[in-house]
N, C-alpha and C positions, 0 to 999 in steps of 0.2 A: 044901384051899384052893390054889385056883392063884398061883402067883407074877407078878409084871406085868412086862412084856416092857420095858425102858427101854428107847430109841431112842436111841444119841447120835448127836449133830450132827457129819457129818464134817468134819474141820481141814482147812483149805486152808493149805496151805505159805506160809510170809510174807505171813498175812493181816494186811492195816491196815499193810505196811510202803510208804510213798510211794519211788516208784521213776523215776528221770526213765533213759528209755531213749534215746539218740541215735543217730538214723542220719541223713543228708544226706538217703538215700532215702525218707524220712519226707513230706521238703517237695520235692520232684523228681516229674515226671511217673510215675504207673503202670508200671512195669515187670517185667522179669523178674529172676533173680537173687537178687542181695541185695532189691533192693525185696521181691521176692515174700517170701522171709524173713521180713523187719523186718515185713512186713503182715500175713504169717499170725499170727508171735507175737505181734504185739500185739494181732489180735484174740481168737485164744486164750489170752492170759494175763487179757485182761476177762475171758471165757467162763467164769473160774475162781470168780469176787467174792472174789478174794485178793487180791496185795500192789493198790496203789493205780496205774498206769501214766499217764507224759504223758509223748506222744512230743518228743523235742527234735531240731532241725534247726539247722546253724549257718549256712542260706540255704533258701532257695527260689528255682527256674525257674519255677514257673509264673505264668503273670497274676494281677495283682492278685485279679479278678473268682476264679479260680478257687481260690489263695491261702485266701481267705477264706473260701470253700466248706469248702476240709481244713481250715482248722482249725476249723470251725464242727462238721465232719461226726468229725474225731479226736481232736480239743483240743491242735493241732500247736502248739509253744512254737517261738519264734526264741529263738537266743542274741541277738541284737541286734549281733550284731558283721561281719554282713557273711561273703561268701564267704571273700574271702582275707583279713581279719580273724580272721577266726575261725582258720583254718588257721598265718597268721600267728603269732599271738598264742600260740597253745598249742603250736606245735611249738617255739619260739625263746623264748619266756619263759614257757611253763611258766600265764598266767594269761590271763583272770581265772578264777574257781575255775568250772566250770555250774553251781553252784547259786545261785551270790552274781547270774547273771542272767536266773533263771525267778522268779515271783511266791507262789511257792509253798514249802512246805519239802520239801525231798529225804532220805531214807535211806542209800537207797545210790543210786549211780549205774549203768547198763552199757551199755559204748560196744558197738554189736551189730554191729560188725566193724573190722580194722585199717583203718582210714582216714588218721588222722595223731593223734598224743596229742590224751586226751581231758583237758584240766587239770580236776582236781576236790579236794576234799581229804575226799570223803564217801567210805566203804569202796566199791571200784570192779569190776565186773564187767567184764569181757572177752569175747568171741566172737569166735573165732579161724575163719575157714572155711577159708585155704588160705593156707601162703607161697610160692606159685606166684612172685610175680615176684622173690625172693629165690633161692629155688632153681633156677629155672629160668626167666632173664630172656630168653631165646629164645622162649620160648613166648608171652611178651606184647605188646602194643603200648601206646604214651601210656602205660606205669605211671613211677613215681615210686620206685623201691626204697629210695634213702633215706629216702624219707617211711616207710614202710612201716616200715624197718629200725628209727626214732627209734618208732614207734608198736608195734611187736613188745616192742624192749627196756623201756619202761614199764611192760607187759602183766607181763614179769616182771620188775620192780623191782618194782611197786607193786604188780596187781591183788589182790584176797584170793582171788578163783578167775577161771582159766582156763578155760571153755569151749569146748569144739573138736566141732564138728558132725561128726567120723570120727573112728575109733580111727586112722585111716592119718594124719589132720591131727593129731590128739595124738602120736601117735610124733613126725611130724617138728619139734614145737615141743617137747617132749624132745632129741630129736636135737642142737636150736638150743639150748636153754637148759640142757641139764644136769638132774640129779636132784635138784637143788634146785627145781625146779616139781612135782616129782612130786605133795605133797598138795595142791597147789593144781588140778590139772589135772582136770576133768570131763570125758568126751564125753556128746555132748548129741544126740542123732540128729536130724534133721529129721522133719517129716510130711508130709504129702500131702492136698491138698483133700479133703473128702467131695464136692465137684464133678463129681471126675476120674470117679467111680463110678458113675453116674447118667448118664442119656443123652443126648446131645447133638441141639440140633435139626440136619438133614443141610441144610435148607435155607441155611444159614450159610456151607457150599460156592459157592454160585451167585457170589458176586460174585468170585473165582479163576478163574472161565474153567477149568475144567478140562478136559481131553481127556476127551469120555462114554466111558464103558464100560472104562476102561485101569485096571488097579489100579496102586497108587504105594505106595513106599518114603518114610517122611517123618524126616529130621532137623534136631533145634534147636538154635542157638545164637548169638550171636554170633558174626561174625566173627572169629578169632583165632587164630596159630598149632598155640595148644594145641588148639584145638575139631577140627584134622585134618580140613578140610571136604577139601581138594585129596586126602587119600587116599581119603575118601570117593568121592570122582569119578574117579580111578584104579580105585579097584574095581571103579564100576559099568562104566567103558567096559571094563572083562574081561569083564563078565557079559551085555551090550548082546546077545551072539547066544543066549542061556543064558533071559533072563527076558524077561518082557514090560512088565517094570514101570520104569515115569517114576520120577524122583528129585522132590520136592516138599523145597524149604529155607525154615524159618522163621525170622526174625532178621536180622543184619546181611546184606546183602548180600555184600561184600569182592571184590563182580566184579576190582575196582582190582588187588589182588593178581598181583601177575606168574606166581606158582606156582598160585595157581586158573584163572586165563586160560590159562594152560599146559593144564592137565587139563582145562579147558572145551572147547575147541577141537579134541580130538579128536571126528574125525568119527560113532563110535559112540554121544554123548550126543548130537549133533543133535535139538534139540526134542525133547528127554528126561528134560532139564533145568529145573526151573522154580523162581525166586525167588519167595517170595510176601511177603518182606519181614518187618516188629514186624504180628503179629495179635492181636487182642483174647483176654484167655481163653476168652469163648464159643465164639471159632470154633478155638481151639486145641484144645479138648479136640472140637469136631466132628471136626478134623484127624486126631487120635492115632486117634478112633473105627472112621473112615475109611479110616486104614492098614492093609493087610497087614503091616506091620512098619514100628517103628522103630528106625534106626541111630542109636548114641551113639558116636563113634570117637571120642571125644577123647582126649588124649595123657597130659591134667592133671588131675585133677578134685578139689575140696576134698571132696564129696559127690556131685551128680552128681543134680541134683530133678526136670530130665526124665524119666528112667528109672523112678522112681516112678510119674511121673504117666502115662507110656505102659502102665504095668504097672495102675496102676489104673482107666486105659478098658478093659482087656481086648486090649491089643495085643502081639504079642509083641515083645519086645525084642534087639537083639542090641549088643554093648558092647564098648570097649575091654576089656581085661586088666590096665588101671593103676592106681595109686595109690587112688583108694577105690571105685571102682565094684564091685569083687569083694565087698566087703562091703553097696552095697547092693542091687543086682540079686541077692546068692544064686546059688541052684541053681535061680532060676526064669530067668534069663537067661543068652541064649547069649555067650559069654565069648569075646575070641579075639585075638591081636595085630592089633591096629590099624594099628598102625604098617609093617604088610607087607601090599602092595593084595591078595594074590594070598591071603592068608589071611583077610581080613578078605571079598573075592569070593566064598572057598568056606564062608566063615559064614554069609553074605548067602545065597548058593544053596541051601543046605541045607533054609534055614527057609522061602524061598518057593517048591520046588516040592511041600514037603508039607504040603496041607489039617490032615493028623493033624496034625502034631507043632506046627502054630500054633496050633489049638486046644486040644492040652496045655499049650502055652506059654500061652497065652490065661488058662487055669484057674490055673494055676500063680502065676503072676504078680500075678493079682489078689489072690490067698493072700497073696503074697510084700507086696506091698501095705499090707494091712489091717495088717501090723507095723507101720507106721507110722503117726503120726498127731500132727499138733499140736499136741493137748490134752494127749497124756505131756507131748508137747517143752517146753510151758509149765509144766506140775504141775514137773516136773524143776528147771525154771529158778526154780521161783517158790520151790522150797525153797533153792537157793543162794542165792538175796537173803536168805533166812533165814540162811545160813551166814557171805555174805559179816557180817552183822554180828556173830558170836561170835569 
């Protein structure tokens, strides 16, 4: 007599616990970033039918008309207290509590990056991505480091865990707070669209005006010191008689920049050069497709989710040497000081005059890739709401 096969039902990590997640970028236009973050986990923690999720924002920029759209399309909550209410209020007195102003009941709370204290008095998750404008306030523009500093020391007075998107951001918020956060401290990796894998339409090019037939080098960011766009452009005018490839930049512009206007103006980049501004992810991920390579030089990185997402169109990558990009480009990315043109040139050179080794890279990379993924990132997160409550 054969015995019967019982099926159980796999446990999802903090199933049925209600979870009110706050990010500003929640109710803000589409972006990159943290927006991209906060979007992914939250559509990957539904994707799980575990703990219960309502995104919470303490404002909204966009129009009424489209306002109502996200929350219709996310089930976006306002705290009701306004932008600098809301900022106000919880940096300097600590209230009102976010639960006591959603319509709903909460578990736990998790503020899903330093922003400025999150007042709650429900057991409280943290996500930590980088203390970039603490440590290294040169690298930033428009930040607020006391804000920051008052929303750090909370994280560990109060949170019941820690989450830090790199083992290199978890060291440093040890480094900051001492061995008394140790049990509290998770790293939490990011993941990467299934988007980025899948192929992009080329026609999504055409409104760029692009130079036919030129291949391009493409890097993303924001504007910002840390992002090392001006050594980027020092590179390339080394390598202007070397390659044949345009520079293509996605993101802020920072033309304004005296030290980009510097490196711009050499005669080498002439019309070599091209801003193509905030693009849609459609034609983002046509862009990375597109490239022969892309450069990451940034100086700073909490994690660093471009590099993913070039690595998982199949482009190859080449990266600063700093803070957390070595952990997550691997040994599928070409690695090199950034911070000196003349080295970051002969990184750049290396990988585009050989066909071979971009399409090792190519393979590699996509490998390198597939480690990551959303759905851990949320399985992960959704058992520490489980924790935060023990």
């Amino acid at each position: 007599m054969q015995s019967a096969t019982i099926e159980r039902a796999e446990v999802v990590p903090g199933q049925g616990l209600r979870v009110a997640c706050f990010a500003n970028q929640f109710g803000d236009r589409q972006g990159h970033g943290l927006a991209r973050y906060a979007r992914e986990l939250l559509t990957a923690l539904r994707q799980l039918d575990g703990p219960q999720i309502t995104p919470v924002a303490g404002w909204s920029g966009l129009p009424p008309a489209a306002l109502a759209a996200r929350q219709q399309d996310i089930g976006l909550k306002l705290t009701g207290l306004g932008r600098h209410g809301t900022s106000l209020l919880w940096t300097f007195l600590g209230r009102p509590a976010l639960e006591t102003c959603l319509d709903a009941p909460v578990d736990v709370v998790h503020a899903v990056s330093l922003g400025y204290p999150v007042a709650t008095r429900k057991p409280l998750v943290v996500t930590i991505h980088d203390l970039g404008p603490l440590l290294h306030p040169e690298y930033f523009r428009n930040t607020r480091p006391w804000v920051m500093k008052r929303s750090l020391d909370q994280a560990v007075r109060q949170a019941d865990v820690i989450a830090c998107v790199s083992q290199y951001t978890a060291d440093t918020v040890r480094d900051y707070a001492g061995p008394a956060v140790d049990a509290r401290l998770r790293v939490v990796l990011e993941g990467v669209s299934e988007s980025f894998f899948s192929a992009a339409d080329p026609a999504l090019l055409q409104r760029f005006a692009l130079p036919p037939d030129v291949p391009f080098i493409l890097s993303a960011g924001a504007s910002s010191p840390r992002k090392n766009l001006a050594g980027l452009l020092r590179a390339m005018a080394v390598l202007a008689d070397s390659v044949p490839h345009h520079l293509l930049l996605v993101g802020g512009a920072g033309w304004d920049d005296p030290e980009i206007a510097r490196a711009l103006a050499a005669p080498a980049l002439r019309n070599r050069v091209h801003g193509l501004g905030y693009v849609s992810d459609p034609e983002l991920r046509a862009l990375y497709q597109a490239a022969d390579l892309y450069v990451h030089p940034s100086l700073f990185e909490g994690f660093g989710l471009p590099v993913l997402e070039a690595m998982a169109s199949g482009t190859p990558v080449v990266a600063s040497d700093r803070t957390s990009l070595p952990e997550v480009a691997g040994a599928a990315g070409c690695l090199c000081d950034a911070a000196d043109p003349e080295a970051l040139a002969e990184a750049i050179l290396q990988v585009c005059r050989s066909p071979q080794r971009r399409a090792r890279m190519a393979a590699s990379g996509r490998r390198r890739a597939r480690e990551f993924s959303w759905s851990h990132c949320a399985r992960t997160m959704a058992g520490i709401y489980s924790d935060a409550l023990s």
